[in-house]
N, CA, C and O of each residue as an XYZ file, in Angstrom:
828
protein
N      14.421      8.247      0.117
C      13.246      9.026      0.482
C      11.982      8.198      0.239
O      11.728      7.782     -0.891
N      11.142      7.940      1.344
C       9.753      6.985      1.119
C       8.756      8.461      0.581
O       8.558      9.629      0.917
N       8.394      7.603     -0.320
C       6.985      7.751     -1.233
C       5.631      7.112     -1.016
O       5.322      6.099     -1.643
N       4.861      7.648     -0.190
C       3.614      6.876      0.400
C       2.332      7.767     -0.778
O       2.142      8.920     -1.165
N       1.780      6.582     -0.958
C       0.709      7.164     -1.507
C      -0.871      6.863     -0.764
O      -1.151      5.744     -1.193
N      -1.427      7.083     -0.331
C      -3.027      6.999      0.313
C      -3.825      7.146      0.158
O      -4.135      8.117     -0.532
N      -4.724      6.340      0.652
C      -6.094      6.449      0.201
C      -6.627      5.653     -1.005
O      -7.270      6.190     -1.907
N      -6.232      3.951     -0.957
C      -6.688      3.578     -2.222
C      -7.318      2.204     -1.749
O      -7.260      1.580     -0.689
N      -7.881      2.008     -2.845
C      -9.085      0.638     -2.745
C      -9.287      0.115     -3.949
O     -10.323     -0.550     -3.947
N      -8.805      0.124     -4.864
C      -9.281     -0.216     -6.546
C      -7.851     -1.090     -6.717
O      -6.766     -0.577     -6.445
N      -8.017     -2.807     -7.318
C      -6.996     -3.477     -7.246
C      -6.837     -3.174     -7.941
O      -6.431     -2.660     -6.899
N      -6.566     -2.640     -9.284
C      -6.096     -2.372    -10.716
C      -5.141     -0.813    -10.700
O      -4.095     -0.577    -11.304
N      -5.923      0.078     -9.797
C      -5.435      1.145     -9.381
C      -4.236      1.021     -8.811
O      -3.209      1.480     -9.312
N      -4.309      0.119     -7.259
C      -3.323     -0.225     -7.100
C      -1.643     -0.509     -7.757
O      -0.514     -0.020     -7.709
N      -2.466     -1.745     -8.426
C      -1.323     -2.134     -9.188
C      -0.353     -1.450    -10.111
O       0.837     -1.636    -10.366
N      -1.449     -0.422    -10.612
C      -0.396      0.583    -11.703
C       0.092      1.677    -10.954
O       0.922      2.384    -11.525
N      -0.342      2.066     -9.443
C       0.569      3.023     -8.687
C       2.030      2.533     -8.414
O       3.155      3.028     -8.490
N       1.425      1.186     -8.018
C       2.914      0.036     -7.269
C       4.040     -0.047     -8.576
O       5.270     -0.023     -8.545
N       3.379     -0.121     -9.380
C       4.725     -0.025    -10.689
C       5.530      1.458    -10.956
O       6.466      1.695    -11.720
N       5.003      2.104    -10.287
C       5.628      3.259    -10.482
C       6.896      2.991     -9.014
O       7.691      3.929     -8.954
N       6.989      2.549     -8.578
C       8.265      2.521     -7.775
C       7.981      3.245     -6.494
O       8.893      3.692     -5.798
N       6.300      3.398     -6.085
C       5.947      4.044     -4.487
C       6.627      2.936     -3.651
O       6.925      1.799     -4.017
N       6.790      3.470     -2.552
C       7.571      2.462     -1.039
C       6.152      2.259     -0.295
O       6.075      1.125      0.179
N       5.238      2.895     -0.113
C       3.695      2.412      0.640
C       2.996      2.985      0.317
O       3.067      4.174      0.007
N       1.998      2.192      0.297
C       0.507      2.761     -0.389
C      -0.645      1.854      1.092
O      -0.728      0.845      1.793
N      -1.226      3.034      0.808
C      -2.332      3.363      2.127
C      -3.424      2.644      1.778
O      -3.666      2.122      0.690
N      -4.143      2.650      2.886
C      -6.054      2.249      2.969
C      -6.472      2.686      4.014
O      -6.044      2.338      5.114
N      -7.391      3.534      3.815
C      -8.136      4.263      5.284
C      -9.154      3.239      5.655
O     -10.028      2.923      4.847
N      -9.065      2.605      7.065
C     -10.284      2.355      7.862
C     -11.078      3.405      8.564
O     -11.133      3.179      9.773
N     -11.716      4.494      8.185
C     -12.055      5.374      8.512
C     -13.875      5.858      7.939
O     -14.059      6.849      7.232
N     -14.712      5.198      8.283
C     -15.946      5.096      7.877
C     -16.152      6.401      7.420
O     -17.206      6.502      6.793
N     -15.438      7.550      7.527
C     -16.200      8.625      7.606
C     -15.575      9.631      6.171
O     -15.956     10.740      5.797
N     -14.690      8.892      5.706
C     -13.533      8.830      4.812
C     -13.972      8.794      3.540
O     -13.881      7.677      3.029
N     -14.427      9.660      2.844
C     -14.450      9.105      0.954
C     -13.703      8.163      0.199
O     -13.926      7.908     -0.985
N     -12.454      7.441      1.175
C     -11.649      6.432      0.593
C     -11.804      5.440      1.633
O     -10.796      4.912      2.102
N     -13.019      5.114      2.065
C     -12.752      3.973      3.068
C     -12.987      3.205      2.595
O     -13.761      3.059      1.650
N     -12.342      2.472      3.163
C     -12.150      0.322      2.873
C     -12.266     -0.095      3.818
O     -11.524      0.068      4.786
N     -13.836     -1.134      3.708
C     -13.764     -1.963      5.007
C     -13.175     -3.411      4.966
O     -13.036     -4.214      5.888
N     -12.831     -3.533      3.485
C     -11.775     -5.262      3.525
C     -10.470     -4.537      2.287
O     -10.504     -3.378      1.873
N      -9.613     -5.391      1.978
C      -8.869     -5.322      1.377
C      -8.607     -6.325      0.199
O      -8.112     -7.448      0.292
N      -9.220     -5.422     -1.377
C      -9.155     -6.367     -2.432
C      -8.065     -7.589     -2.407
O      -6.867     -7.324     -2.515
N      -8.452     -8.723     -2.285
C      -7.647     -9.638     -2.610
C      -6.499     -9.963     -4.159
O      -5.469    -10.636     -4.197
N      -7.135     -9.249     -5.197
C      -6.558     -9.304     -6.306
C      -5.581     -7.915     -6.514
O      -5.111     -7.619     -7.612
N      -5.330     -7.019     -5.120
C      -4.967     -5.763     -5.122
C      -3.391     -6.342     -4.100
O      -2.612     -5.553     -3.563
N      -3.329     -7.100     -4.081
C      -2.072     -7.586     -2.850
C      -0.789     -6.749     -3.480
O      -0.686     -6.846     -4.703
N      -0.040     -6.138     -2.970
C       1.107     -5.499     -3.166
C       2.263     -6.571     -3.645
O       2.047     -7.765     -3.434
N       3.098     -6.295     -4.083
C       4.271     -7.287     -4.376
C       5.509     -6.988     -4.061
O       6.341     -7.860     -3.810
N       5.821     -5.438     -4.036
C       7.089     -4.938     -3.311
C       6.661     -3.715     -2.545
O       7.440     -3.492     -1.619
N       5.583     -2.772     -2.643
C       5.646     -1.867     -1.670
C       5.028     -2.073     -0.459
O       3.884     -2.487     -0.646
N       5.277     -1.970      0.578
C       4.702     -1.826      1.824
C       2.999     -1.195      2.127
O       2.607     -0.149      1.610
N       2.173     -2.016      3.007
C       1.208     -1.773      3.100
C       1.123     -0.996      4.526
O       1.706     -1.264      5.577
N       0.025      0.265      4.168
C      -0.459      1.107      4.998
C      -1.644      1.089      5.372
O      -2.462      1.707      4.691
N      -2.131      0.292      6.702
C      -3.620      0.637      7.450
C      -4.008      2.059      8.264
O      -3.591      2.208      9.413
N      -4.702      2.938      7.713
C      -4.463      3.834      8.655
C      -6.033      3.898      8.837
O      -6.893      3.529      8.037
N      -6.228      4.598     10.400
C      -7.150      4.488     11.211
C      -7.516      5.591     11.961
O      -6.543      6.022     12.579
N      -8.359      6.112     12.120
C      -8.916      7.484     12.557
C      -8.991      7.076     14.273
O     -10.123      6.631     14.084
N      -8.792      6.858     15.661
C      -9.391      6.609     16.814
C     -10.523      5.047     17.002
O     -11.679      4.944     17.413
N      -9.874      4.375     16.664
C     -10.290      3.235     16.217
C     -10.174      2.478     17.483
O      -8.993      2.382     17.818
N     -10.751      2.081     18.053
C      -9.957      0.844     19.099
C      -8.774     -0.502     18.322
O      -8.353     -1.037     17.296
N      -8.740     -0.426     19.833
C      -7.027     -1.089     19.818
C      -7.652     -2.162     18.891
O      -7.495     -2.057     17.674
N      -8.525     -3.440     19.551
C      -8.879     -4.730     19.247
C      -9.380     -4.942     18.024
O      -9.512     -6.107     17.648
N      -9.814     -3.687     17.041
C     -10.475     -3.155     15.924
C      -9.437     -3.400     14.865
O      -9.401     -4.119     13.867
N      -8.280     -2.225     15.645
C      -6.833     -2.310     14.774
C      -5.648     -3.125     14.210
O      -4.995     -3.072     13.167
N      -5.622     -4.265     15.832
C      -5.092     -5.290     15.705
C      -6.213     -6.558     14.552
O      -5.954     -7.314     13.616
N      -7.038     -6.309     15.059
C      -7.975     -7.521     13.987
C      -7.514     -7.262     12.347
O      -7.027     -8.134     11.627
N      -7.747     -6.078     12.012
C      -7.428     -5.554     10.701
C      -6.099     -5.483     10.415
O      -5.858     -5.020      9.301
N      -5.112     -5.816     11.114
C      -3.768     -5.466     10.448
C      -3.115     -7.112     10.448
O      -2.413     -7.775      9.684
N      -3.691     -7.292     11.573
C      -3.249     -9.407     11.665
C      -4.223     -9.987     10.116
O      -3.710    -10.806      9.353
N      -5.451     -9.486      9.895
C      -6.076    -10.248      8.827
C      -5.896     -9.880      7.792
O      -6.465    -10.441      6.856
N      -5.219     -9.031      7.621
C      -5.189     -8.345      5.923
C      -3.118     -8.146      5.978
O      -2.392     -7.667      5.108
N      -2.755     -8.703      7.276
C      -1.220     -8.331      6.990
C      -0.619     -7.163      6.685
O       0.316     -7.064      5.889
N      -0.948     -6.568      7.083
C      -0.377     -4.536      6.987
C       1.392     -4.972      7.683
O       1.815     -5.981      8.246
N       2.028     -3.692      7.305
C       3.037     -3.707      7.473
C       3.462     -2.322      8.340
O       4.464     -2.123      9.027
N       2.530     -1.606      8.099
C       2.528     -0.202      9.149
C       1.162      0.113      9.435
O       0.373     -0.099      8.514
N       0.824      0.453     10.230
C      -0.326      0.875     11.187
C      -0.169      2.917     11.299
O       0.822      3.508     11.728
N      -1.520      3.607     10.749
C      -1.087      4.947     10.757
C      -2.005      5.099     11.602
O      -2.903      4.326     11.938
N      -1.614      6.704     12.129
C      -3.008      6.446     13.381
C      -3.206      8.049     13.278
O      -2.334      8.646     13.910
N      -3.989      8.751     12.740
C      -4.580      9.733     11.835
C      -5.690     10.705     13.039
O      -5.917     11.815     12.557
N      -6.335     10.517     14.337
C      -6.790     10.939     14.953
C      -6.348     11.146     16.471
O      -5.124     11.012     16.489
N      -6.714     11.352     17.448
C      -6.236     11.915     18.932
C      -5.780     10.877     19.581
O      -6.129     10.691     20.747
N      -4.804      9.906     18.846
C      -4.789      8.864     19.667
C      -3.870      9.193     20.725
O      -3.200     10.210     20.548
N      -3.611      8.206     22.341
C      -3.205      8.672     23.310
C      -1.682      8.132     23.208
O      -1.773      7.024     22.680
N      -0.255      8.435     23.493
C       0.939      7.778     23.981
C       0.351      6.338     24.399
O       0.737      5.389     23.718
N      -0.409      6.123     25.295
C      -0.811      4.901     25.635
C      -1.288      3.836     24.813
O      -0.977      2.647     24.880
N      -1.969      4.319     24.140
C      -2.710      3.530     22.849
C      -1.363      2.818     21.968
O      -1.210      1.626     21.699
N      -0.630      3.764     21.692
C       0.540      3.553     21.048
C       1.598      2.504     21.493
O       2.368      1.804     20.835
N       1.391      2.620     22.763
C       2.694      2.100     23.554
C       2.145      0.615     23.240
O       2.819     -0.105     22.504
N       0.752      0.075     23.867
C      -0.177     -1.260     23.346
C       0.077     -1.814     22.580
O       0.615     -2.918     22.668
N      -0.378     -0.939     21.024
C      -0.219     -1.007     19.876
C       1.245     -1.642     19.293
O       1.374     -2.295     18.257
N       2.089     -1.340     20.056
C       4.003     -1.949     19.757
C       3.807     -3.238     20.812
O       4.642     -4.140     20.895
N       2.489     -3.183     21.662
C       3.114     -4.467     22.222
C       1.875     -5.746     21.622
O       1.864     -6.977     21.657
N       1.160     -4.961     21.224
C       0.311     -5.818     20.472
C       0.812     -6.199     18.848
O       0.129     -6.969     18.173
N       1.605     -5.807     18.507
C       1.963     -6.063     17.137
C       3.113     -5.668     16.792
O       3.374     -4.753     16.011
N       4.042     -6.541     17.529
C       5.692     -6.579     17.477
C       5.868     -6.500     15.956
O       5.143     -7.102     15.165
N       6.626     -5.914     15.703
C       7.050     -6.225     14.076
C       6.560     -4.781     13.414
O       7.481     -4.010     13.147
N       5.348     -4.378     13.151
C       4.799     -3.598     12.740
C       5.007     -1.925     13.035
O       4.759     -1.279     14.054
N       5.394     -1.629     12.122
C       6.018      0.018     11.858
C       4.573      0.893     12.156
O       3.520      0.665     11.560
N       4.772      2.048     13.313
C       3.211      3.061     13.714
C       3.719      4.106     13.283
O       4.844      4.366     13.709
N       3.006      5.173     12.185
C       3.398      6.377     12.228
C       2.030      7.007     12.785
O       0.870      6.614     12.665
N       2.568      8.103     13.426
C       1.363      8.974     14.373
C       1.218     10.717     13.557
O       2.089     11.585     13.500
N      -0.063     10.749     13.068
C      -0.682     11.746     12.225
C      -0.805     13.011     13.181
O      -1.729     13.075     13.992
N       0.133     14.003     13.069
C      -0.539     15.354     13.448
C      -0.500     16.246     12.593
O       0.434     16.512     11.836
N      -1.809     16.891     12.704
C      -2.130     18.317     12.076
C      -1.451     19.533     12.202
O      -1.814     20.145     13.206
N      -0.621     20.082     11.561
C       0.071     21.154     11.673
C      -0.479     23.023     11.194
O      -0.558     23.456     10.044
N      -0.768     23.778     12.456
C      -1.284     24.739     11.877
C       0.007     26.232     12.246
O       0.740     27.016     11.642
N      -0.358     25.912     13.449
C       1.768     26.942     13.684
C       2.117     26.323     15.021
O       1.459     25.465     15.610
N       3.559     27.036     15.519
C       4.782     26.499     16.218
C       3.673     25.414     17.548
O       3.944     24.373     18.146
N       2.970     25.915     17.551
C       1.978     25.281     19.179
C       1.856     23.834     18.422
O       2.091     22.873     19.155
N       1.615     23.621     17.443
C       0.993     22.345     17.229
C       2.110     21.241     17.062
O       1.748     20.128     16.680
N       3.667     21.515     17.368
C       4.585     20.632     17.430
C       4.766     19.972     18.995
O       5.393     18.956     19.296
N       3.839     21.089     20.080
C       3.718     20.701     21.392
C       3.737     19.179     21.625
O       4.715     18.617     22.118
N       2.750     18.614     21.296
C       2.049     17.269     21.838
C       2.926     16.479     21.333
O       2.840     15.337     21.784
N       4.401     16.769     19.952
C       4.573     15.691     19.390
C       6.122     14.761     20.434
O       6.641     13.691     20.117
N       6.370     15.363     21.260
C       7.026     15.097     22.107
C       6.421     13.777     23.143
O       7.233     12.872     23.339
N       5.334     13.670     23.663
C       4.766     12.468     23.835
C       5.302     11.690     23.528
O       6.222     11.225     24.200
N       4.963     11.260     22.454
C       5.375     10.522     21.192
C       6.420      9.729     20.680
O       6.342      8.694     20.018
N       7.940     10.683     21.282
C       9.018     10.347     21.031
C       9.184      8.589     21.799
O       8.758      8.388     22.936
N       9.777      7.587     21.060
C       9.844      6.261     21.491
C       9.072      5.485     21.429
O       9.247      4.304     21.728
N       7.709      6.144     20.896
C       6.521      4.627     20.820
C       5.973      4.846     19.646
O       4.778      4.551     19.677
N       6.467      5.389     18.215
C       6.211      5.435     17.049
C       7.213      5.488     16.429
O       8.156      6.030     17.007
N       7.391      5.086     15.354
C       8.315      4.723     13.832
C       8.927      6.043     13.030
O       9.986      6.214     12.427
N       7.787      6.899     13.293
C       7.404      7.823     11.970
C       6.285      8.844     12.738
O       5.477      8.432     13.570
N       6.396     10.260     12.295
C       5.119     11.160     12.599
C       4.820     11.384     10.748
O       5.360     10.959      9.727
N       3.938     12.075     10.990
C       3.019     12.546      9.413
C       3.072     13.853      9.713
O       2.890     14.019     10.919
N       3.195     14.563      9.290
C       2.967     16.087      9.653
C       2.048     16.537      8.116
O       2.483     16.653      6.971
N       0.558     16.730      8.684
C      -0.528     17.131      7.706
C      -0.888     18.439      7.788
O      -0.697     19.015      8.859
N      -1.401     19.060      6.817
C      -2.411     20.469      7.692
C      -3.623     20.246      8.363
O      -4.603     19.614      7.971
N      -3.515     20.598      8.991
C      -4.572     21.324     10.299
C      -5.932     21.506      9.717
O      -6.025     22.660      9.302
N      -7.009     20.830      9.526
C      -8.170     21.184      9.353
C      -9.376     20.483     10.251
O     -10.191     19.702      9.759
N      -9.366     20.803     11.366
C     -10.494     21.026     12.496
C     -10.552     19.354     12.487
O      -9.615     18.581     12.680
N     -12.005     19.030     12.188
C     -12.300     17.434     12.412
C     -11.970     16.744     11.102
O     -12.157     15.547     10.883
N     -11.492     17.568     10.311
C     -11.714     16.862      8.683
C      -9.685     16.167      9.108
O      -8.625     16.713      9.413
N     -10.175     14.695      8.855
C      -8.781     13.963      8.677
C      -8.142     13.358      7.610
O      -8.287     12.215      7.176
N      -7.300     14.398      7.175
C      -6.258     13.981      5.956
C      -7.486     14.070      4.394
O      -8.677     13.814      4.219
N      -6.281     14.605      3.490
C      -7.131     14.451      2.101
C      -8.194     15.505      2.231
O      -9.391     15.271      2.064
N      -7.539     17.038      2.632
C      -8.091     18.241      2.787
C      -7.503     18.866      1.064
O      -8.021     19.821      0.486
N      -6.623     18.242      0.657
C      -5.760     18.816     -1.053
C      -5.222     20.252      0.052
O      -4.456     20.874     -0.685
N      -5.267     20.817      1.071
C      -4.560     21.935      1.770
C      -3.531     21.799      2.336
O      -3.332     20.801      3.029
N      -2.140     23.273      2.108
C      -1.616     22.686      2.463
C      -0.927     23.691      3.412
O      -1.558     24.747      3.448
N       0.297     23.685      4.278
C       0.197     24.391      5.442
C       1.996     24.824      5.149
O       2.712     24.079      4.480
N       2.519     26.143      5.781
C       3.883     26.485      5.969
C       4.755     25.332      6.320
O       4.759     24.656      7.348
N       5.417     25.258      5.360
C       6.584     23.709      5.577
C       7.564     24.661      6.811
O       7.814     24.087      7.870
N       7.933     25.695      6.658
C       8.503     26.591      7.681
C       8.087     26.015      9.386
O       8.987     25.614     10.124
N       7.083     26.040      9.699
C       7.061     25.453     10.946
C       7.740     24.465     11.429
O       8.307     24.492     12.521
N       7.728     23.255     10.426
C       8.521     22.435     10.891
C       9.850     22.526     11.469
O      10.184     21.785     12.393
N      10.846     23.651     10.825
C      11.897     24.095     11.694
C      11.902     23.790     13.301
O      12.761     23.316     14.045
N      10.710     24.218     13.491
C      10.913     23.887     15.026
C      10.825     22.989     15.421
O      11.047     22.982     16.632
N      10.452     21.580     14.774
C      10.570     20.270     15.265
C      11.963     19.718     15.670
O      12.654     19.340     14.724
N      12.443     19.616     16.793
C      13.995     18.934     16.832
C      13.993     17.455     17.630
O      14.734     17.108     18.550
N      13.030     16.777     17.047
C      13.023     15.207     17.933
C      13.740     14.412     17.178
O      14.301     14.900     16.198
N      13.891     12.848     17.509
C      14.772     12.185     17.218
C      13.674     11.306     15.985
O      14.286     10.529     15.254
N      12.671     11.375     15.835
C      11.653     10.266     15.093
C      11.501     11.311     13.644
O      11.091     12.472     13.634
N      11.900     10.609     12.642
C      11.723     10.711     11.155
C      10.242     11.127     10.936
O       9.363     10.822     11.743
N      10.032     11.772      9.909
C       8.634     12.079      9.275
C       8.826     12.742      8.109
O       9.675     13.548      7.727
N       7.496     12.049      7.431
C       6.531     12.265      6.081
C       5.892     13.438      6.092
O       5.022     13.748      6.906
N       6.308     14.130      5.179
C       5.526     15.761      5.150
C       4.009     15.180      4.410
O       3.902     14.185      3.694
N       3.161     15.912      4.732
C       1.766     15.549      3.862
C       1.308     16.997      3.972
O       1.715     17.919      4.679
N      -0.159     16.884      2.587
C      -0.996     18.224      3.399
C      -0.803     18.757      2.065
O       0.061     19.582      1.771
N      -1.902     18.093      1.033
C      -1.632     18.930     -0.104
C      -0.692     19.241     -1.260
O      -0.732     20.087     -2.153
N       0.478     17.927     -0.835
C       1.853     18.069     -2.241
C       1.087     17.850     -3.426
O       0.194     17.003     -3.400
N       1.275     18.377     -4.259
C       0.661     18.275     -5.996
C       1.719     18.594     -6.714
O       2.590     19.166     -6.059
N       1.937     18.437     -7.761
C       2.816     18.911     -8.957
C       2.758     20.531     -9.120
O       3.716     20.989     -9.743
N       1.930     21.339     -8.730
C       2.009     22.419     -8.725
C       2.917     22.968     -7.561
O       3.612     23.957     -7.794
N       2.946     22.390     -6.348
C       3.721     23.357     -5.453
C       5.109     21.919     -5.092
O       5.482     21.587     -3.967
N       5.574     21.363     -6.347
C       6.400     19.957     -5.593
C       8.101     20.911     -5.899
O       9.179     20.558     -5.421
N       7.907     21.953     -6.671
C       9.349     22.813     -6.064
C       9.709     22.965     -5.303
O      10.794     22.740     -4.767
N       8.189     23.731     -4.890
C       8.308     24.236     -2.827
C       8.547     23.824     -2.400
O       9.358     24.279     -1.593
N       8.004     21.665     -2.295
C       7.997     20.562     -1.454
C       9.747     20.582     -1.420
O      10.431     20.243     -0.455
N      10.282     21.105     -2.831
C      11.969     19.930     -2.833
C      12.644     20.964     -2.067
O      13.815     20.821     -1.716
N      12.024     21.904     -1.816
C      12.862     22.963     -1.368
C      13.098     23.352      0.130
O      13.859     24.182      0.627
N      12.314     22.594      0.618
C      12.244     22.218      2.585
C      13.209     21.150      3.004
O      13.010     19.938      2.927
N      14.013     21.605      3.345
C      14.933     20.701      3.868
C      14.885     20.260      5.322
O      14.896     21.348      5.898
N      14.848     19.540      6.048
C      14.948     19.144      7.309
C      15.630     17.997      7.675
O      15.763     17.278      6.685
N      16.223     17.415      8.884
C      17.506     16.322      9.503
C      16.874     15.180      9.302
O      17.336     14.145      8.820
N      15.396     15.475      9.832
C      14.750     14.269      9.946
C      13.419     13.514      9.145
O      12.604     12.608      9.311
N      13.825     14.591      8.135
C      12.433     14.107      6.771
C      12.866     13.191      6.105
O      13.950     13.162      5.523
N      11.728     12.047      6.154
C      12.247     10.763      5.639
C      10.930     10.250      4.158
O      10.994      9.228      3.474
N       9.982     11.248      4.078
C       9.243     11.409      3.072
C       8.176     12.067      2.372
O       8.338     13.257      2.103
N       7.203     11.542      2.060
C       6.636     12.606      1.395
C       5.073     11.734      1.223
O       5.079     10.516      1.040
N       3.808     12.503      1.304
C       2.384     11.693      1.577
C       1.845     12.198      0.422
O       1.813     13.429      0.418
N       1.425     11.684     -0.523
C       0.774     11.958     -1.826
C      -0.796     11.006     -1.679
O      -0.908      9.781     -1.632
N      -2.090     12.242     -1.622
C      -3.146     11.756     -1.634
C      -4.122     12.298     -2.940
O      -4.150     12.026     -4.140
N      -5.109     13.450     -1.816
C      -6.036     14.116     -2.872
C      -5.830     14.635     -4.269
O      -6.560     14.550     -5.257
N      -4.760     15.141     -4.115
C      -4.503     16.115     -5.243
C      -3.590     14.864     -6.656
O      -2.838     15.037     -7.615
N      -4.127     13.910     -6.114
C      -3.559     13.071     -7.088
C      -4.628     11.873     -7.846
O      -4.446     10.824     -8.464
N      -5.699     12.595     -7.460
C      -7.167     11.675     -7.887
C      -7.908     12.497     -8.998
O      -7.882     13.678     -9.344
N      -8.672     11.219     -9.470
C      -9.671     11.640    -10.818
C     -10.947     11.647    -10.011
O     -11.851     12.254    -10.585
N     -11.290     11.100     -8.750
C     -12.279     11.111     -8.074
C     -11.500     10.277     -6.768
O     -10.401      9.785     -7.027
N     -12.023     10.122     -5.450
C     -11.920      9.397     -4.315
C     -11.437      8.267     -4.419
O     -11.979      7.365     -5.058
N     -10.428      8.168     -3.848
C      -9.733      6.670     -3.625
C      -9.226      6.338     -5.065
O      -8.882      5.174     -5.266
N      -9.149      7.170     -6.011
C      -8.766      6.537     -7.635
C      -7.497      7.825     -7.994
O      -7.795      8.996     -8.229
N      -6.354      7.391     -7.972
C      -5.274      7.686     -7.972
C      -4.988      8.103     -9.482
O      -5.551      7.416    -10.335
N      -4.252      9.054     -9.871
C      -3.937      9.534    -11.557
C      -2.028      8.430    -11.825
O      -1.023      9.086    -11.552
N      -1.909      7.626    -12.088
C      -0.902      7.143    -12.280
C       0.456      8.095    -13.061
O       1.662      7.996    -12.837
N      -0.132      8.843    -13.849
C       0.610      9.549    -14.917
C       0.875     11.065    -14.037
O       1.619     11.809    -14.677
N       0.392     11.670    -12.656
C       0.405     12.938    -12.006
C       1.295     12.129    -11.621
O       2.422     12.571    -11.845
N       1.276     10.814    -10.982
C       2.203     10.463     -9.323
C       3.781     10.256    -10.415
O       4.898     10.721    -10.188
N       3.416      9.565    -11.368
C       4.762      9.904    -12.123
C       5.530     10.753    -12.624
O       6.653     10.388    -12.971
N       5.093     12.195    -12.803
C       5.359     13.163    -12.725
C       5.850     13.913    -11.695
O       6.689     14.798    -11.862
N       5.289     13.559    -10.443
C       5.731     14.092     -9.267
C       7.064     13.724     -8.716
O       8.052     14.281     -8.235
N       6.484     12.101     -9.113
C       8.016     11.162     -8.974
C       9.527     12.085     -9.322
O      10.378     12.413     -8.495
N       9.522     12.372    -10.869
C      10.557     12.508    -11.321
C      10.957     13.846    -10.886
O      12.133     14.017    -10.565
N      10.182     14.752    -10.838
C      10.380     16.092    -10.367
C      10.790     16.346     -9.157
O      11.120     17.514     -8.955
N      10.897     15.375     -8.013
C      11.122     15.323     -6.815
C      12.364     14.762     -6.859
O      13.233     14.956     -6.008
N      12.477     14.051     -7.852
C      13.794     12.936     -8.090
C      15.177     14.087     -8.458
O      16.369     13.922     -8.201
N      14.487     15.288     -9.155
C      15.605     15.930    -10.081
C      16.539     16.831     -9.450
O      16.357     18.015     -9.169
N      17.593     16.099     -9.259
C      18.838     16.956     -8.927
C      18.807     18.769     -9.176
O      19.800     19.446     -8.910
C-alpha cells in the first residue's frame, strides 16, 4: 500500500518524514498553494522515497522544465487538466508515473474519470471543494467510490487524520493502491508532524 505524503518544502522536514518509511512525498508547484515551492531544496533530496511534482493547470513546457530539472519521478496533475494534456505529458516524459487529481463530491463526479483510463498511472480521489485544490483537511463519503469500476489504481485523499484512519482502514476497494496524507498532518503549511504520520502509519498497518 503507497503512502504519499504532500505538500512539503523544508529539507529537514523532509528528511524525518522519509525515515518514517513514506513511498512519496509531494511538492506543489501551485503559486496559489500555502505549500508552494518554486525550486526544490537541494539538501532535501530523497534517498529511497519517490518524488512527487504536482501541478495545478500548469502548461505542458512549465511541467516538463520542472520535472527534467529537479528529477521528479511522478508528475500529479491536481486541476482540469484535458486527456490530451496527459496523453503529451507520457510522450513528453517517457519514464515518469502521472496521477490525475479528481474531486469527489457524489456518483456524477466519477463521470469524467473514464477519459482518463490509459493515459495515467494512478487517479487521486480528493474531496470536492469548488476552486480550492487539495489540503481542504475535508473529507468526503469513501462510499462513492463503489461506483468506480476502471482498470487504473488510486490514492484515496481528502482529509485522512488519525481521527477518522479506522474509517479510512475500513473502505475496501479492487483498485486502491493508497492513501494521501496532507493538511491534517501539519503544525503549520508545508511543515509536516513526523510523530501524527507515525501514528497513522501504524494504525493503518494494524491487522
Amino acid at each position: 500500500m503507497i503512502i504519499k505524503v504532500c505538500g512539503m518544502r523544508d529539507a529537514h522536514n523532509i528528511r524525518e518524514v522519509e525515515a518514517l518509511g513514506v513511498d512519496w512525498i509531494g511538492m506543489i508547484f501551485y503559486p496559489r498553494s500555502p505549500r508552494y515551492v518554486s525550486t526544490v531544496p537541494t539538501d532535501g533530496r530523497m534517498r529511497r522515497a519517490k518524488r512527487v511534482a504536482v501541478f495545478v493547470d500548469a502548461p505542458l513546457v512549465d511541467i516538463c522544465k520542472t520535472v527534467r530539472g529537479f528529477t521528479f519521478d511522478l508528475v500529479q496533475l491536481h486541476g482540469k487538466e484535458s486527456p490530451q494534456l496527459c496523453r503529451n505529458l507520457r510522450e513528453a516524459l517517457p519514464g515518469v508515473k502521472i496521477v490525475k487529481a479528481f474531486g469527489v463530491k457524489d456518483a456524477d463526479s466519477l463521470l469524467e474519470v473514464a477519459q482518463y483510463e490509459g493515459l495515467v498511472d494512478y487517479y487521486l480521489f480528493d474531496t470536492h471543494c469548488g476552486d480550492v485544490r487539495g489540503g481542504s483537511g475535508r473529507t468526503f463519503d469513501h462510499a462513492i467510490l463503489q461506483g468506480y469500476t476502471g482498470s487504473t489504481p488510486f490514492l484515496l485523499s481528502g482529509g485522512l487524520s488519525l481521527d477518522n484512519v479506522e474509517e479510512v482502514k475500513s473502505f475496501t476497494h479492487p483498485m486502491l493502491a493508497g492513501y494521501d496524507l496532507n493538511s491534517c498532518f501539519e503544525t503549520a503549511p508545508a511543515l509536516k508532524d513526523p510523530t501524527l504520520i507515525r501514528q497513522f502509519l501504524e494504525k493503518i498497518k494494524e491487522i
